[in-house]
TORDO-967414 format. One record per residue (C-alpha): residue number from 1; x, y, z. Coordinates in pm, 1 decimal. Layout:
N
atom i: NUM, u: X, v: Y, w: Z
...
This chain:
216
atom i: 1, u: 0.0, v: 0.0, w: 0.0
atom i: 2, u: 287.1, v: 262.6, w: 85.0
atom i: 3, u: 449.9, v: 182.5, w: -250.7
atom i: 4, u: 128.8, v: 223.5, w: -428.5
atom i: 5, u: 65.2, v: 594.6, w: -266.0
atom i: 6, u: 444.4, v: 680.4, w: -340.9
atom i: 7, u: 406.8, v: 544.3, w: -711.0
atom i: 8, u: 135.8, v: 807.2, w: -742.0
atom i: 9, u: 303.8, v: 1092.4, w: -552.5
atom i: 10, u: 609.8, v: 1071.9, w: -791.3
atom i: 11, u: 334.1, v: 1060.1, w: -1101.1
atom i: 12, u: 226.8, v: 1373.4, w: -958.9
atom i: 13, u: 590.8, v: 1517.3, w: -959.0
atom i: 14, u: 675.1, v: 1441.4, w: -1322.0
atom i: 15, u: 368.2, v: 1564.4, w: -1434.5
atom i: 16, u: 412.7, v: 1926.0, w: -1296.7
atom i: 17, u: 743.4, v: 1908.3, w: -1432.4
atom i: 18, u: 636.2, v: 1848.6, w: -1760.4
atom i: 19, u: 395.9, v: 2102.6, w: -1710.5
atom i: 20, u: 627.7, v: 2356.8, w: -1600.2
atom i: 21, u: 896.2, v: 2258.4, w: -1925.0
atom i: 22, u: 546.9, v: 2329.2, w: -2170.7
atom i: 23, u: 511.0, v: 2661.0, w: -2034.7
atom i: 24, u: 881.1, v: 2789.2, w: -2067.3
atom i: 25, u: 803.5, v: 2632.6, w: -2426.1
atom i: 26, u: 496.4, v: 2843.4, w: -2469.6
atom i: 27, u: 670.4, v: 3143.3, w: -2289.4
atom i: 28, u: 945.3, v: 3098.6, w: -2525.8
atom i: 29, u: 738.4, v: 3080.1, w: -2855.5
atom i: 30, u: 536.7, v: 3374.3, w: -2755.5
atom i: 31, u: 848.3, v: 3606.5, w: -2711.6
atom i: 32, u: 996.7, v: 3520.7, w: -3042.2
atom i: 33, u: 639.2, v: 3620.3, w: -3179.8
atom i: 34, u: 652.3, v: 3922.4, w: -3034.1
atom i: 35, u: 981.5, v: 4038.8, w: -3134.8
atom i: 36, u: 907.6, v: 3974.5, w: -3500.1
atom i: 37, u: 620.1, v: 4170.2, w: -3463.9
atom i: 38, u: 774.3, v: 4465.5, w: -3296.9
atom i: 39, u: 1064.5, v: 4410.4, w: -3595.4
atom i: 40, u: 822.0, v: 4462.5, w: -3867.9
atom i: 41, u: 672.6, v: 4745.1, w: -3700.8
atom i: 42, u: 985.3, v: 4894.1, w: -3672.5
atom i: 43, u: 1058.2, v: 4812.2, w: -4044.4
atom i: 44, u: 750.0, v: 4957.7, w: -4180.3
atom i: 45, u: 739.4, v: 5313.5, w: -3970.4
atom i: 46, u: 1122.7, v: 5323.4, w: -4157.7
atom i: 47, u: 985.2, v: 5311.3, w: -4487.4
atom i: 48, u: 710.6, v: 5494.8, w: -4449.4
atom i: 49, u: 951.5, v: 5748.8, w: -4298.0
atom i: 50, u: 1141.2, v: 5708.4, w: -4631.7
atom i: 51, u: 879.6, v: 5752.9, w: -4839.1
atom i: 52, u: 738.9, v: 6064.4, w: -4675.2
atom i: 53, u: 1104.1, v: 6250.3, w: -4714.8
atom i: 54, u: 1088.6, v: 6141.7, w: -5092.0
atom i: 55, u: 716.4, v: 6275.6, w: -5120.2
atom i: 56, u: 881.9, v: 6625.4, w: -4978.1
atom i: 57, u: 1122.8, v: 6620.2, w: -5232.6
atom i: 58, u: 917.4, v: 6551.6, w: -5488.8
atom i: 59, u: 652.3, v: 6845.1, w: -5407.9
atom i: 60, u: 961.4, v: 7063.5, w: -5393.4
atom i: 61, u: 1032.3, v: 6915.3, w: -5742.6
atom i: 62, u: 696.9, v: 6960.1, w: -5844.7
atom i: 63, u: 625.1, v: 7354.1, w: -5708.3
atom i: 64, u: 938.1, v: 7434.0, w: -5960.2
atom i: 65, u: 846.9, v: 7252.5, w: -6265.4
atom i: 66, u: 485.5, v: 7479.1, w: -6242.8
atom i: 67, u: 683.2, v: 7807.9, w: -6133.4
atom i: 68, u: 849.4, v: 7787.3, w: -6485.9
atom i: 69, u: 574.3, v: 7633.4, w: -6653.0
atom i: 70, u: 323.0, v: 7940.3, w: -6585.7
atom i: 71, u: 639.2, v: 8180.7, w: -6664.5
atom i: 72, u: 648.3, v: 8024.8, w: -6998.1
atom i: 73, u: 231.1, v: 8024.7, w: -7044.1
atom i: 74, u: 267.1, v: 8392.0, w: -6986.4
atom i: 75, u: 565.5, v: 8448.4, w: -7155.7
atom i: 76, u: 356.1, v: 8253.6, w: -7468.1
atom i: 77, u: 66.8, v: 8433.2, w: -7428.9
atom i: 78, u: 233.5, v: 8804.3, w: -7461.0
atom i: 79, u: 426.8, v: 8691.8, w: -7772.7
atom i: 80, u: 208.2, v: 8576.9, w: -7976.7
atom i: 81, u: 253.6, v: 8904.4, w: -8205.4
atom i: 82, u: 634.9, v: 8783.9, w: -8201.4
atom i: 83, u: 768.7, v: 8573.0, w: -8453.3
atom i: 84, u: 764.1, v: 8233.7, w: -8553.8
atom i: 85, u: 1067.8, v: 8123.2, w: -8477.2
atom i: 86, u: 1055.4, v: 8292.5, w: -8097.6
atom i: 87, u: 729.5, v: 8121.6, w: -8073.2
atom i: 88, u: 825.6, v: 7758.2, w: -8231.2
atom i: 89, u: 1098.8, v: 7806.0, w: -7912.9
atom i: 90, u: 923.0, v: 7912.5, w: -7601.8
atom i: 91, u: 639.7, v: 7587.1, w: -7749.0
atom i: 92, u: 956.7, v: 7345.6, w: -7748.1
atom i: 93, u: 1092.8, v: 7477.7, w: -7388.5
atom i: 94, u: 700.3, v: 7475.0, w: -7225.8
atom i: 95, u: 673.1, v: 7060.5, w: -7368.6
atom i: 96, u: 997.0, v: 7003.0, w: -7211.3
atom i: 97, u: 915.6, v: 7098.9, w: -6887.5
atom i: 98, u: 479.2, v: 6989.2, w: -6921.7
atom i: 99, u: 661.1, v: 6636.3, w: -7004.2
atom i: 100, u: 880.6, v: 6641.5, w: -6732.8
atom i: 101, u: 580.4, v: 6712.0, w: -6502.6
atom i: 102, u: 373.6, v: 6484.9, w: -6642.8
atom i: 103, u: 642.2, v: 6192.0, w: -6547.7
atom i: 104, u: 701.8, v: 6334.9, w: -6159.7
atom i: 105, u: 342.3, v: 6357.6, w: -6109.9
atom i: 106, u: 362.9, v: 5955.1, w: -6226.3
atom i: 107, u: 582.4, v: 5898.4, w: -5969.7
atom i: 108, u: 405.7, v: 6062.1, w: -5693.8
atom i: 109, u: 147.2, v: 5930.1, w: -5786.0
atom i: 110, u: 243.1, v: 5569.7, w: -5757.6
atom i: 111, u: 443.4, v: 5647.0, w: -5438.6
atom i: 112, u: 138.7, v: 5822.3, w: -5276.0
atom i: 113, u: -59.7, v: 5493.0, w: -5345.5
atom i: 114, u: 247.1, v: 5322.7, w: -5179.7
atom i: 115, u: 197.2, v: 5600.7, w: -4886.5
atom i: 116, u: -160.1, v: 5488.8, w: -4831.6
atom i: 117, u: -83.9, v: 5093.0, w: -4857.9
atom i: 118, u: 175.0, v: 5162.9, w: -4574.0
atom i: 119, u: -55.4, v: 5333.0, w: -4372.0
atom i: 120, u: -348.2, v: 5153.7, w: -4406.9
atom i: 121, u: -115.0, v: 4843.8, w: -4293.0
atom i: 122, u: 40.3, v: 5029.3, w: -3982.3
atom i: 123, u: -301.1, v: 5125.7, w: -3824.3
atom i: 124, u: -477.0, v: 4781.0, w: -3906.4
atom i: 125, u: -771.0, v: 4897.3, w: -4105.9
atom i: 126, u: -558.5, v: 4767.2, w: -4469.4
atom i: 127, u: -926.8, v: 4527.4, w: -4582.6
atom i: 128, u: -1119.4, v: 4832.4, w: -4530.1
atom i: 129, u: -844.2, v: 5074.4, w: -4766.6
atom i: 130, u: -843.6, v: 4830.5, w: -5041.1
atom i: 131, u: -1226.9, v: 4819.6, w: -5104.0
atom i: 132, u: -1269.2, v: 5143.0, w: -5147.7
atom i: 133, u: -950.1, v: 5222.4, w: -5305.3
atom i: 134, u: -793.3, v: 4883.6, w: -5506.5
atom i: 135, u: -947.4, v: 4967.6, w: -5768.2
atom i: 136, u: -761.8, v: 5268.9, w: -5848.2
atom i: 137, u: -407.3, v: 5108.6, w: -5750.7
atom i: 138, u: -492.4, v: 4826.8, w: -5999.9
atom i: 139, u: -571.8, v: 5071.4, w: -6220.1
atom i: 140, u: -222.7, v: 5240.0, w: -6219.9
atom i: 141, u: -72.2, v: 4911.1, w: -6258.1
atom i: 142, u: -271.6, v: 4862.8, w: -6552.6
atom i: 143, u: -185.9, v: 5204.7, w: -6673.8
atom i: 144, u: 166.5, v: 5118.8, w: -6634.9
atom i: 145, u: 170.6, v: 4820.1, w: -6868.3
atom i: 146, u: -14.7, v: 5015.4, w: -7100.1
atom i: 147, u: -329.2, v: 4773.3, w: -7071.0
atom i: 148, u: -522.4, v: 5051.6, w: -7183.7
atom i: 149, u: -860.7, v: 4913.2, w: -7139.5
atom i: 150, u: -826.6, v: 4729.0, w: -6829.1
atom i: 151, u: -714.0, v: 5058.3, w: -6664.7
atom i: 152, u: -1011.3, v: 5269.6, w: -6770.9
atom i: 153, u: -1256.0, v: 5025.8, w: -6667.7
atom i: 154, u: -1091.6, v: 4959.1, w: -6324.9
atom i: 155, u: -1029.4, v: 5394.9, w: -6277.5
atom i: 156, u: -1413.9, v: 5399.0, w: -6378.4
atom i: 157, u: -1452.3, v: 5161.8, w: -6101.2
atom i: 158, u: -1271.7, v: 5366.2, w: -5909.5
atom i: 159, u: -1515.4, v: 5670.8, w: -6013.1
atom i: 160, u: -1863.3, v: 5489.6, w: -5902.1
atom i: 161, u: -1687.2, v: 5412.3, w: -5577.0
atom i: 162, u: -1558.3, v: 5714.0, w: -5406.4
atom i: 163, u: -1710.9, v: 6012.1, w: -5614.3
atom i: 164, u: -1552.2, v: 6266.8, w: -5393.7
atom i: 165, u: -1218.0, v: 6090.3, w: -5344.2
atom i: 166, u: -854.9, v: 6179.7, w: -5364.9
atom i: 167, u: -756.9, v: 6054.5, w: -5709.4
atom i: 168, u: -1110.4, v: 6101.6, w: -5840.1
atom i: 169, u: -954.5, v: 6417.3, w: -6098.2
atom i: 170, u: -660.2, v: 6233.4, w: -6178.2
atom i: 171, u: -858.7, v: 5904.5, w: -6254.0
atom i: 172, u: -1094.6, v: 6133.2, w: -6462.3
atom i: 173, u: -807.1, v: 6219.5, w: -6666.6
atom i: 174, u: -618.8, v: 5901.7, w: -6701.2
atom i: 175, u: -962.9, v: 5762.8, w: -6843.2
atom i: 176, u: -889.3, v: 6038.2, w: -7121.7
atom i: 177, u: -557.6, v: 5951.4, w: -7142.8
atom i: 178, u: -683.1, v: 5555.5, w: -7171.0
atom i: 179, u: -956.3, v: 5630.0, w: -7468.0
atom i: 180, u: -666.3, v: 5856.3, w: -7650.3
atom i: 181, u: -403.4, v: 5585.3, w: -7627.9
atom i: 182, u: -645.1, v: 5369.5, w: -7815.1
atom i: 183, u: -782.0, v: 5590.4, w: -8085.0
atom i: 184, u: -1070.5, v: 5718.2, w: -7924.8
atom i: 185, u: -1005.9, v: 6074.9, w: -7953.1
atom i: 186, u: -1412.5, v: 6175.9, w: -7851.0
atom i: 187, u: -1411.4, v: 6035.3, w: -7540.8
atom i: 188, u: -1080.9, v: 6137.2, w: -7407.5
atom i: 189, u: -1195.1, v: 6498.3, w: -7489.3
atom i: 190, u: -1521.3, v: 6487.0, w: -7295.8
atom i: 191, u: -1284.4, v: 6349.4, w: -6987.4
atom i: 192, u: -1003.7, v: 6589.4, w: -6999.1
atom i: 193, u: -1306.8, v: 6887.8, w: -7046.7
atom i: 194, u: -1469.5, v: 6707.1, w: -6752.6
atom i: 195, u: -1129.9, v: 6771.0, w: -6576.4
atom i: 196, u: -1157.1, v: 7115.9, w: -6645.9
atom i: 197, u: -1489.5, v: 7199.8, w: -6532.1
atom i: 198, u: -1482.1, v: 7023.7, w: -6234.6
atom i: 199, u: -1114.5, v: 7101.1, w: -6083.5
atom i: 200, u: -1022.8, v: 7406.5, w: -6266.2
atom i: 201, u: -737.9, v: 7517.3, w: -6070.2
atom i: 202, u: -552.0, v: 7180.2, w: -6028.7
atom i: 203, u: -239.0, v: 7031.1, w: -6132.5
atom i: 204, u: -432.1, v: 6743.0, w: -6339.2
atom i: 205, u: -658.9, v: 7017.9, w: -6497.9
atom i: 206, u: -300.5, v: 7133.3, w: -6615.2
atom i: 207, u: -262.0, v: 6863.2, w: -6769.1
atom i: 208, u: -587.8, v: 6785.3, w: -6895.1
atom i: 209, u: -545.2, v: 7129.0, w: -7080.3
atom i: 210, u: -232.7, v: 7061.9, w: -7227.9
atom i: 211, u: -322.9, v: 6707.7, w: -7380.8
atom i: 212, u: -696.4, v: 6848.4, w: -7524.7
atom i: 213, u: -519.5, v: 7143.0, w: -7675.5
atom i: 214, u: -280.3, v: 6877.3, w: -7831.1
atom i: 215, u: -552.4, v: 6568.6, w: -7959.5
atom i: 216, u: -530.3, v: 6636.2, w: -8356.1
């Protein structure tokens, strides 16, 4: 009898210390968890640190490129009595710097999309971002590979969903930019005019401007 009550005192024994070695196990397991989650916290305040400094830049980039832009607009418009050859020069110096515009305002683009995604990820709410605005960042992509089509329908998309969101004027106008890239020159008017009437004093209505006055 008093080996049968020590048999199960010692079961009792190894058990807790079996319990005790699954804990530590679990403690263990959970710490590592934790520091890879703090790391990729860290990782991703970085780059959106990163990306914020380049969006600086790139505004400072931007506020430039329009300073001489309007200087040559005006410096176009009170010339116009001038001749040819002035005129065929300030036209070649004002594309120059429109194209150059029209690339940096790409890039910002695409990088303020980036911004958002980064965001959106840090303060947990990324499902709720990307059903109101995936749309328009597939739409870039598809812009980017020149899938004409696919990018108008998925910036349209874009459109019907937030009709008083961020991108909605640049969407408007890469629709144009869509229907001109394939041919249809009718359409892509009515959206770069829609451009105009609606956001007058933007940087896409700039642009807008600039591609209607161009559409032969």
């Amino acid at each position: 009898m008093k080996n049968f009550v020590w048999m199960i005192v010692m079961a009792i024994f190894i058990s807790g210390c079996f319990t005790t070695r699954s804990q530590l196990k679990e403690q263990s397991t959970l710490q590592t968890q934790v520091s890879s989650i703090q790391q990729a916290k860290a990782d991703t305040d970085t780059r959106l640190e990163d990306f914020e400094n380049q969006l600086r830049q790139f505004n400072g980039r931007i506020e430039v490129l329009e300073n001489d832009s309007r200087y040559f607009r005006e410096a176009i418009a009170k010339n116009e009595e001038k001749k040819k050859l002035d005129d065929e020069l300030l036209e070649n110096k004002f594309k120059v710097i429109q194209d150059a515009l029209l690339k940096i305002e790409a890039e910002l683009q695409k990088m303020s999309v980036e911004i958002e995604g980064l965001k959106a990820k840090k303060s947990s709410k990324s499902s709720t971002t990307n059903a109101t605005k995936g749309n328009y960042q597939q739409a870039e992509i598809d812009f980017g590979n020149k899938k004409w089509k696919q990018a108008a329908v998925n910036y349209q998309k874009y459109r019907d969903l937030n009709p008083k969101g961020k991108y909605y004027a640049e969407a408007s106008y890469k629709i144009g930019v869509c229907f001109q890239e394939m041919g249809m020159k009718t359409e892509a008017k009515a959206f770069y005019q829609e451009v105009l009437d609606k956001f007058p004093k933007s940087r896409t209505a700039s642009k807008a401007e600039y591609r209607l006055k161009n559409i032969k």
